[in-house]
Structures are given as C-alpha cells and as structure tokens.
Legacy VTK file of the C-alpha trace (Angstrom):
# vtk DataFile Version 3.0
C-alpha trace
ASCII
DATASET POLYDATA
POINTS 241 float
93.918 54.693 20.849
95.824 53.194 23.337
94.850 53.837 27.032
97.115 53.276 30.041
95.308 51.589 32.590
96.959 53.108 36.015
96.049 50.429 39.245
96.385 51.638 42.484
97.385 48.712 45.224
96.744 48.770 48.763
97.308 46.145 50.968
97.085 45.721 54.439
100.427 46.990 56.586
99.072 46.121 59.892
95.547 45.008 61.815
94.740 45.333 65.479
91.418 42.999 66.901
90.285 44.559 69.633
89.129 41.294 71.935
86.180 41.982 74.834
83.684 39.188 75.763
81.440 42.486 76.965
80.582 43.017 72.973
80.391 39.837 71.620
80.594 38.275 68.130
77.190 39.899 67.236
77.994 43.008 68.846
81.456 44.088 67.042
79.893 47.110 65.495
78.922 48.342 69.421
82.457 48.232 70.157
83.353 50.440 67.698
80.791 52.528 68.634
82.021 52.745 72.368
85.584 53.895 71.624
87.175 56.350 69.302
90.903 55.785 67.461
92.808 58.830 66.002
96.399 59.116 64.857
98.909 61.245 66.329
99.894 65.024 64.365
103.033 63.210 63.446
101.517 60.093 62.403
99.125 61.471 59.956
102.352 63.018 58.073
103.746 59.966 58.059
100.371 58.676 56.936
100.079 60.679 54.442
104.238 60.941 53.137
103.503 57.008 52.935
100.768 56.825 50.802
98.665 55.044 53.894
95.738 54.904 55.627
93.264 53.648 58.420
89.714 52.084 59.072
88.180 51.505 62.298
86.006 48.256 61.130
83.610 47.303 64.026
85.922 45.766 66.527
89.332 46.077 64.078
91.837 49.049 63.568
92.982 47.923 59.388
95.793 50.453 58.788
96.360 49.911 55.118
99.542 51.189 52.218
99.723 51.602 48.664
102.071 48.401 47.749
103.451 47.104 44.348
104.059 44.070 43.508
107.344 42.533 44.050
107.864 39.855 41.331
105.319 40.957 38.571
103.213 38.981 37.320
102.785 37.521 40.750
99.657 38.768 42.912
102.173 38.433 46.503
104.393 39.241 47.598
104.417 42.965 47.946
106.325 46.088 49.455
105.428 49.846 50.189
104.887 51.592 47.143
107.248 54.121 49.194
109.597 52.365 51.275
109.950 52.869 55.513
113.512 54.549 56.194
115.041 54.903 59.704
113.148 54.125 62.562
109.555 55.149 62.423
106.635 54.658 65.052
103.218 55.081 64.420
100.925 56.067 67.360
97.096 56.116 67.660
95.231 57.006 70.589
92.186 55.514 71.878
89.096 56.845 74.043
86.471 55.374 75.479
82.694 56.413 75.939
80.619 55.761 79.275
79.601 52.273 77.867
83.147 50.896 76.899
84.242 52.194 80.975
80.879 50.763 82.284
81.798 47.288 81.210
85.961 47.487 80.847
87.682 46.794 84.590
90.320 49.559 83.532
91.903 52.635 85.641
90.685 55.948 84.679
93.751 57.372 82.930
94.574 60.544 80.818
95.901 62.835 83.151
98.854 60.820 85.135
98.914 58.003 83.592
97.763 55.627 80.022
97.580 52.742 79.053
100.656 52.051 76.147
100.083 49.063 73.623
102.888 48.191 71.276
104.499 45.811 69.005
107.829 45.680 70.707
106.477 42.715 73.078
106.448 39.330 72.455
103.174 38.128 73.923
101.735 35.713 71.738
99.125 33.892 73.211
97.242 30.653 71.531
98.452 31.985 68.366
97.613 35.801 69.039
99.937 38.109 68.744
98.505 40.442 71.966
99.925 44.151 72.087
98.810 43.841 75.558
101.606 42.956 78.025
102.178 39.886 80.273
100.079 40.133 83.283
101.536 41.765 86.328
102.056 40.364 89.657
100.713 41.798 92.585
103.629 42.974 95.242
102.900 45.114 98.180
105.626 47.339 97.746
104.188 48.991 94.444
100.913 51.869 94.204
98.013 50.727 92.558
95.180 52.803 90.869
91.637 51.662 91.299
90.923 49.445 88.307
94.096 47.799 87.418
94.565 44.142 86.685
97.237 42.229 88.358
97.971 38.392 89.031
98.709 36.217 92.389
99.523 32.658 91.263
96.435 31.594 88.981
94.217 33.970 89.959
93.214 38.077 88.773
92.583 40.709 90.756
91.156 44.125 90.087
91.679 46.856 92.563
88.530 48.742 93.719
90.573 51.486 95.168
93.577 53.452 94.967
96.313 50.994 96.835
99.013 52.693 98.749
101.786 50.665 99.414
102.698 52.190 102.915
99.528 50.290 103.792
100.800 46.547 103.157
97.520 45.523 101.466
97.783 41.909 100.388
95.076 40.632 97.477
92.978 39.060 100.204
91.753 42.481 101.271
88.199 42.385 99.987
87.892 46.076 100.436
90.829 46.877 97.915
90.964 43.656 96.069
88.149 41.553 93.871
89.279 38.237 92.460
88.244 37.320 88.733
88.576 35.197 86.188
91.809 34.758 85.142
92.548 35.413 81.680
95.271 37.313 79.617
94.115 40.918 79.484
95.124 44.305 79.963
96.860 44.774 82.763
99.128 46.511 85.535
101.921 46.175 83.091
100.217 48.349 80.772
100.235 51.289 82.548
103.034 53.614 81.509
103.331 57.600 82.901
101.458 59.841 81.108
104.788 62.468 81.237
106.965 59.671 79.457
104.467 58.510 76.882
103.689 61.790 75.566
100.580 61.841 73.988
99.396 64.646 71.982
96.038 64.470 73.309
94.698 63.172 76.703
93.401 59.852 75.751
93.055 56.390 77.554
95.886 54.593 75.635
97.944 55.048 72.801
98.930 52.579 70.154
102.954 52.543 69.292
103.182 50.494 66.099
106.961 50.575 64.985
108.968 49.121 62.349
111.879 48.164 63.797
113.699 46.605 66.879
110.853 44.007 67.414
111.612 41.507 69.846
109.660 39.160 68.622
110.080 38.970 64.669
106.431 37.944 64.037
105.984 40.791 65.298
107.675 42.589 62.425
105.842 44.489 59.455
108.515 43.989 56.803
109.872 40.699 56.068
113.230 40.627 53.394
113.100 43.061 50.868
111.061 45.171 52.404
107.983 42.552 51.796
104.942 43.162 53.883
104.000 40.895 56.736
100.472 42.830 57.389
100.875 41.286 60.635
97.709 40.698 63.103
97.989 42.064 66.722
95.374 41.772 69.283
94.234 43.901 72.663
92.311 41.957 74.857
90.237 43.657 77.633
88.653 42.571 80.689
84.696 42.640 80.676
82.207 43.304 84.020
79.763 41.621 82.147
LINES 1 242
241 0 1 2 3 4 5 6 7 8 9 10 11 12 13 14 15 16 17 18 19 20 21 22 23 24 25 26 27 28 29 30 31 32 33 34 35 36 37 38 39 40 41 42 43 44 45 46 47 48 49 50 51 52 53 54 55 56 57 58 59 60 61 62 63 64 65 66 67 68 69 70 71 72 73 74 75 76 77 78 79 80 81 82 83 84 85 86 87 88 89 90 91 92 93 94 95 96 97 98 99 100 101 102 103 104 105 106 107 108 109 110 111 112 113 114 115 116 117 118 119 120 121 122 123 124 125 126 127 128 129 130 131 132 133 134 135 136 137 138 139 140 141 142 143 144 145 146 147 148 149 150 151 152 153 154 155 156 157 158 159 160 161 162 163 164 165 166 167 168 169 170 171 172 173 174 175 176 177 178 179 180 181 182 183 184 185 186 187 188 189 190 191 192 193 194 195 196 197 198 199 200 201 202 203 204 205 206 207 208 209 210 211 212 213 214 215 216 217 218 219 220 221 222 223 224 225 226 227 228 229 230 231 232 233 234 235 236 237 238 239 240
C-alpha cells in the first residue's frame, strides 16, 4: 500500500533579540522570565489565517510560518505556505515585572504613553538591525518623563524626574538629569502617545512588525517572489546594573 507522506514546513518569518547587559549571556532565561509578550486580537487572526506562530525563547521573540519550498528539490529558498496580501502589521505587546523595571532605566508607561518598536526604521547598528530608534537629543523646549533616555553630544542622560520645559532645565541639572554610559538603547524617540498607538491592552510597548513600506529593505520579510528573509531585529535596553 502506498502511503502519502504529508510534511509540514515552518520556517522562521521573523526574530526579535531582546539585548540587556542586566541579564547576561547566562541569564537569558531570567529575561524571559521578567517580561511577558502577547499578540494583539487582530494579530492572532492573522496568526492564525496565516498558518503562523510565536515562541518567547529566553531572551528571543521567534515568530515562525508554515513555508513551502520554492524550487523543489531545493531545501531554500522558501515562501508562506499562504501568501501576505495588502498591507499587514503585526503587533505584540510587552510587559514588564518588578525585576525587568528594577534594572531597565525606562519611563513608566501604559496609561499616556508606550514605548513603539518597529521595523519601519533603519537603525542598523554594528550589523544589528535595532527596532529601537536613533537616540534622541536633549532640547529644553520638549517635556520629559522621569526615566527617558536622551543624548547631548557623546554622552546619555536619564531623567530622574518629570522635566517641564517651562523650567529651562539643561542636562547639567543633577537633580533632573544623571549622565551614563553612552550606548544605543531605547530611548526618548521611542516614546509614542498611548491615544495614537492604540494598544488593545495597557502594556509597556508594543511591537509593529509590518510587511511593507520598509525604509530600510533589510529590513523587509519577503524578498522576490514572495521568498522569506526571516530577518533578525534587535531591542536593546539600558541596564542599572
């Protein structure tokens, strides 16, 4: 009797390394363990409609697709078993325990504002694609929540306060300002209105994965003919430790 032998591909459509010197190479699993990932109500249909899904590994979001090969016999390259139409974002949101807030210098978001990582950036530092912005630079004229990153020259500073602008509070206030090592992190520039972003959830940040209109085309999760780039993206945070 002859028995069709049905195999199931998946392969990887995207990965996100979540960087922070605070849990170290031994200590990837405690990351995970400090912050929790979920996708959007709309995501998991498209999830789902796409034959995909997601692993938080340690320290590393793996969203993963069933694929098919796209010149048989040939293990690469492959495509979506069902292909992306239209424009379609993916969105994740992230929260953080009392240990990932203990040693992250971030702002306390969720109700006003989050933190919004995505792929259409083009950030790539020392060969890392980072989701995380460019770093900010300080001005006087802007608001600042207590906790934010921003850069004067070659140096970081985190605000220990809220800093009102009215005030004309330069860097070198001590009382508003600590300087740190620089470094490309999350940032100022991160920080996105909580009323334009949307989230389904109050969360600390959301992850907008999209499939289109990249501006950088590494970036990009579909190369010609729909081939799949499984692209690696990074988020780097800043440690108190």
């Amino acid at each position: 009797m002859d028995i069709d032998i049905i195999r199931t591909i998946y392969k990887e459509l995207f990965t996100v390394k979540f960087l922070h010197s605070g849990y170290g190479q031994a200590s990837h699993n405690a990351f995970g363990n400090a912050i929790a990932i979920e996708p959007d109500a709309a995501t998991k249909q498209l999830l789902a409609g796409y034959q995909a899904d997601y692993r938080l590994l340690g320290n590393t979001l793996v969203c993963f697709i069933r694929s098919q090969l796209i010149s048989p016999p040939a293990k690469e390259p492959k495509k979506p078993y069902t292909l992306f139409t239209g424009d379609t974002r993916l969105r994740f949101m992230l929260y953080g325990i009392t240990d990932f807030f203990g040693k992250t210098y971030a702002v306390a978001t969720g109700s006003k504002t989050v933190y919004q990582f995505t792929n259409k950036i083009s950030n790539v530092q020392t060969g890392e694609k980072m989701l995380n912005k460019a770093l900010a630079s300080h001005t006087v004229v802007n608001n600042y929540d207590a906790g934010t990153i921003v850069k004067k020259g070659t140096q970081l500073y985190v605000s220990l306060q809220p800093v009102s602008a009215a005030a004309n509070i330069q860097v070198t206030n001590t009382a508003f300002w600590k300087s740190i090592p620089f470094e490309q992190v999350v940032n100022n520039a991160d920080l996105a209105d909580t009323a334009t972003v949307k989230p389904d959830k109050e969360c600390f940040a959301v992850i907008d994965i999209h499939n289109s209109g990249m501006a950088n085309n590494s970036y990009n999760l579909f190369g010609a003919g729909s081939r799949l780039m499984s692209p690696v993206y990074s988020i780097r945070f800043k440690s108190k430790v």
